[in-house]
N, C-alpha and C positions, 0 to 999 in steps of 0.2 A: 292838361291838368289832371295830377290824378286825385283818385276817389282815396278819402285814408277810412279802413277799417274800424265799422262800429262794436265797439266790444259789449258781451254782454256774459254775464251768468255763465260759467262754463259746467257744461254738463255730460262731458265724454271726453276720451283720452286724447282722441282727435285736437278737439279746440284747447286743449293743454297745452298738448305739445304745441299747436301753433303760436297762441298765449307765452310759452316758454321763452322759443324762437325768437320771437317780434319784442321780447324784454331786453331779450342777451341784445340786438340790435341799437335798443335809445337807453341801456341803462349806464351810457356816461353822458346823455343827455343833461344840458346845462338848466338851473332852477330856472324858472319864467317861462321854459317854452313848451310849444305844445309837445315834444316828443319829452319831457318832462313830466307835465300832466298826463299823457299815456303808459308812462314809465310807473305814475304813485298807480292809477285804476289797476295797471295788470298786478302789479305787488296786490293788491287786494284781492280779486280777481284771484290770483294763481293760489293765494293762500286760503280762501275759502273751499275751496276746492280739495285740494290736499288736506284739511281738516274733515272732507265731508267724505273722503274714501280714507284716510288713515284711522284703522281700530287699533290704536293704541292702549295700552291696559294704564289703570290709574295708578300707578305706583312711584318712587321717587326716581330723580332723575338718572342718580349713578344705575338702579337697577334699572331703568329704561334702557340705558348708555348697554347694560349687560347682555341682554334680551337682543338688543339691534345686533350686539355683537353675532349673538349665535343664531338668529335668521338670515344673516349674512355670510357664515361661517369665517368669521373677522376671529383675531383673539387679537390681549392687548400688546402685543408687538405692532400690529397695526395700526392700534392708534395711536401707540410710540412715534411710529413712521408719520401720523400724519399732525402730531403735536410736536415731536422733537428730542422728546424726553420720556426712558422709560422710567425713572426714579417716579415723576409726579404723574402719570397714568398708571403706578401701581399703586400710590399717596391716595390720589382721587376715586379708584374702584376699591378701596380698602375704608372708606370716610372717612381719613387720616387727613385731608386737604380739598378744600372745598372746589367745585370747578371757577374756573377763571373765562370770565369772557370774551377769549381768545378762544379756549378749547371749546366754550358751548358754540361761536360759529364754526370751528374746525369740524366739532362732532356733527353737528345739527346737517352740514352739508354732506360731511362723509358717509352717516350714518342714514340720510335722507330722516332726518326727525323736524319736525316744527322747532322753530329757537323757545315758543311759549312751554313744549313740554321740558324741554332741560334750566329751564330761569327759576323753575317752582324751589321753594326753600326745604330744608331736608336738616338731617341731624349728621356731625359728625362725631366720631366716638373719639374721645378725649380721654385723655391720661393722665391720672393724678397722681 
């Protein structure tokens, strides 16, 4: 019989990455079962965590989007490469076209950002 792992409060990189690990493992885990219910905790779990070491600055999403770029030394060809298309990742960092919730989880994962700091609403500059 084994022992299954009690999870709690992550507070070091260490039980992160293990937390990570053991997600990528039940996260096509079916609704109803317990590697399901261990599947929604670490989602909470792993994303408290990364809110509580990411100093993210308050600003709108496309300049977050900017910012990740150049701590990464990314430009938007890259995020061309990882959306598809360089026309509307120059659309979307110019606020000529709003993000699509395609590229907010494209970016959010590429870019390691939380999906809540690119969802925030923002102004696009419009042409009359």
């Amino acid at each position: 019989m084994s022992t299954k792992k009690q999870w709690f409060l992550i507070d070091s990189e260490k039980e992160y990455n293990a937390a990570v690990n053991r997600y990528e493992q039940v996260k096509q885990a079916a609704n109803g079962t317990e590697d399901h219910k261990e599947k929604m905790l670490l989602v909470h779990l792993i994303a408290d965590y990364e809110k509580s070491i990411l100093d993210l600055p308050e600003v709108d999403p496309v300049e977050l989007i900017k910012i990740r770029l150049d701590d990464f030394g990314y430009k938007p060809s890259d995020l061309a490469a990882v959306y598809g298309d360089k026309g509307t990742i120059s659309k979307v960092l110019n606020y000529k076209q709003a993000l699509s919730l395609t590229m907010i989880r494209k970016f959010s994962d590429f870019l390691k950002l939380p999906v809540d700091s690119l969802i925030k609403e923002y102004k696009l500059k419009t042409d009359f």
